[in-house]
Structures are given as structure tokens and as C-alpha cells.
N, C-alpha and C positions, 0 to 999 in steps of 0.2 A: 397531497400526493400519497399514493400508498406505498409502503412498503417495496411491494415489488415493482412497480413502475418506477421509484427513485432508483431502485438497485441499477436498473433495464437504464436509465439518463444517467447513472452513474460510469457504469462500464460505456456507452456507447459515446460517452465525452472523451473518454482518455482514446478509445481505439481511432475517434476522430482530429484527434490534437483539438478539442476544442475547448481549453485551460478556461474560458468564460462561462459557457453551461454548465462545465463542472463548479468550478465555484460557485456559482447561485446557488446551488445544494447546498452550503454551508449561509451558518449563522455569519453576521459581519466579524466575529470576531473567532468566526471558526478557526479548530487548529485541526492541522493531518501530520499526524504523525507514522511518517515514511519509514516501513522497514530497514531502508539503504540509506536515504540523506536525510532522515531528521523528522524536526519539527517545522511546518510554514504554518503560521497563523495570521488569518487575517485571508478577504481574499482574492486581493493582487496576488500574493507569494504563494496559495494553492494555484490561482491558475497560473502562475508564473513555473510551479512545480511539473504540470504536466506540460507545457508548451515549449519550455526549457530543458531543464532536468530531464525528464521521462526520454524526452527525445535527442536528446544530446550524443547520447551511447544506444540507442535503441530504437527501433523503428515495427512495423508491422504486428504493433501491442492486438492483445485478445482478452478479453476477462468477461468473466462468466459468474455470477453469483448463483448459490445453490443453495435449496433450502433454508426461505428466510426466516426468524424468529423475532417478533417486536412486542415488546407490552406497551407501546406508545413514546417510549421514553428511552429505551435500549433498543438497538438493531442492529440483530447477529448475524451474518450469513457465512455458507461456507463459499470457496472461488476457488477458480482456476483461473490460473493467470500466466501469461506465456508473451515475449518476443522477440524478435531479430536483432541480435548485438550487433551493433557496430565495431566493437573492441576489436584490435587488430588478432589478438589471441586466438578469440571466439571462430574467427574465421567462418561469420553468419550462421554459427549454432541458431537456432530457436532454444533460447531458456525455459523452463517448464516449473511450475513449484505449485502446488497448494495453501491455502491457508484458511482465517477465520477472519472477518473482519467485525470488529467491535466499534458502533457508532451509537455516541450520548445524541440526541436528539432534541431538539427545544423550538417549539411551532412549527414541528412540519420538517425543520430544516436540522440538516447535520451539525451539530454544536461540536464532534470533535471524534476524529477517526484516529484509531489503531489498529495494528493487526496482528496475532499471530502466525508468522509464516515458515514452512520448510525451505529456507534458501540452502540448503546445501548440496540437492540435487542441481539446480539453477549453476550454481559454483561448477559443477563437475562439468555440464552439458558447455560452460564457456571456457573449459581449458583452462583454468585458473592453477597455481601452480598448489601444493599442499600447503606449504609457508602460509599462503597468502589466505588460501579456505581458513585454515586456523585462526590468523589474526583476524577474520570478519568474525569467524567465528566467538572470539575471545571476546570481542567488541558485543556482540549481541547479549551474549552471556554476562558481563558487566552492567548493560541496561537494565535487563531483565533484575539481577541482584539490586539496583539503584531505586527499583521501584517499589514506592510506601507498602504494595501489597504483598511486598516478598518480604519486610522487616524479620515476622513472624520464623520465617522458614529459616532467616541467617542467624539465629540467637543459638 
């Protein structure tokens, strides 16, 4: 599958709750690792991630991959990504954010997703209180340091 056609069944899995087509994308022992809830590896627990999780607080998902970049082995794209909270806060805000999405690749299939993303507009558009943006934010900020390719930067 190319490039852009995986992106195009990538996004059009989650906007459908359809947790099984989206995992087929991944390797068996694929991992996604989720901005908000983690790591699922394996893929019962991706599609468990979108049919579950994704949809648990959230409804009327949109995601849009933009300008893709692959040398076969790496696949970068940029997204917009947006949907309807359920959070009683939110009070049916549409959430809105940007990102990058970084996927290792291995025969064809996604071997393991992460992303870079702006959630802090997302935060503001659901009423989140400032407390509470902080401490995600803190949290984010913590992974980010935790990872082998930041060692360099915290010496």
C-alpha cells in the first residue's frame, strides 16, 4: 500500500470506530503510542484504543494527514485532527490541534506510531481548568525528557 493511501485507511478507520481496519495497518506486534493514553502494543489493544478509548469521551473524530514523507522505512505526515467531547466541561466543544505523525514501518505495515502534537489549544477549546492544562502539560514534558533522544539535551 502506498504511503498515501495507508494515511487515507488510517484516518478513515478512527473517523469510522472501525478499531479492526485500523489495526491491520500495524505489524502484529505493532505499538501506538497515544499522545493522551499511552502506549497499546499489539493489535487487539490498538484496536481496542480506537473503539474504546477514542470513543469513550469523544465522538464525531476528523483526521486529515498532510504532506506525506517516506523513504520506505520512516512515514512522516503532518494532520489535523479534531473531535466532539463528551466531557461534561467541554460542553460539546469540537477539540482542534495539529501535529506530526512519526511511523517506523516494516513490510508495508506500521511497526510503531508516535506523534508530535500541539494539545494545548485542544485543552483551552474543552474548558479544562489551568491546574489541570499544567499538569497534562507537565506530564508531556516529563516523556518528552524520559526519552533516550533527549539524554543529550539534559546533561
Amino acid at each position: 500500500m502506498n504511503p498515501t493511501a495507508m494515511l487515507r485507511t488510517f484516518c478513515d478507520a478512527v473517523e469510522r470506530r472501525d478499531g479492526k481496519s485500523f489495526a491491520a495497518l500495524f505489524t502484529e506486534d505493532g505499538v501506538y503510542h497515544d499522545v493522551f493514553y499511552g502506549a497499546f502494543a499489539g493489535r487487539a489493544k490498538i484496536a481496542e484504543l480506537i473503539d474504546d478509548w477514542f470513543y469513550r469521551t469523544a465522538e464525531d473524530f476528523r483526521w486529515v494527514m498532510h504532506d506525506p514523507v517516506s523513504d520506505g522505512t520512516t512515514l512522516y505526515a503532518r494532520y489535523t485532527f479534531s473531535y466532539r467531547s463528551k466531557l461534561p466541561e467541554a460542553k460539546g466543544a469540537r477539540a482542534m490541534f495539529e501535529g506530526v505523525s512519526i511511523m517506523r514501518l516494516r513490510d508495508g505495515l506500521i511497526e510503531s506510531y508516535r506523534e508530535v502534537a500541539n494539545t494545548a489549544p485542544a485543552f483551552v477549546d474543552l474548558n479544562f481548568a489551568a491546574e489541570r492544562i499544567a499538569k497534562l502539560m507537565a506530564r508531556q514534558g516529563a516523556e518528552l525528557k524520559a526519552r533516550p533522544e533527549m539524554r543529550r539535551h539534559l546533561e
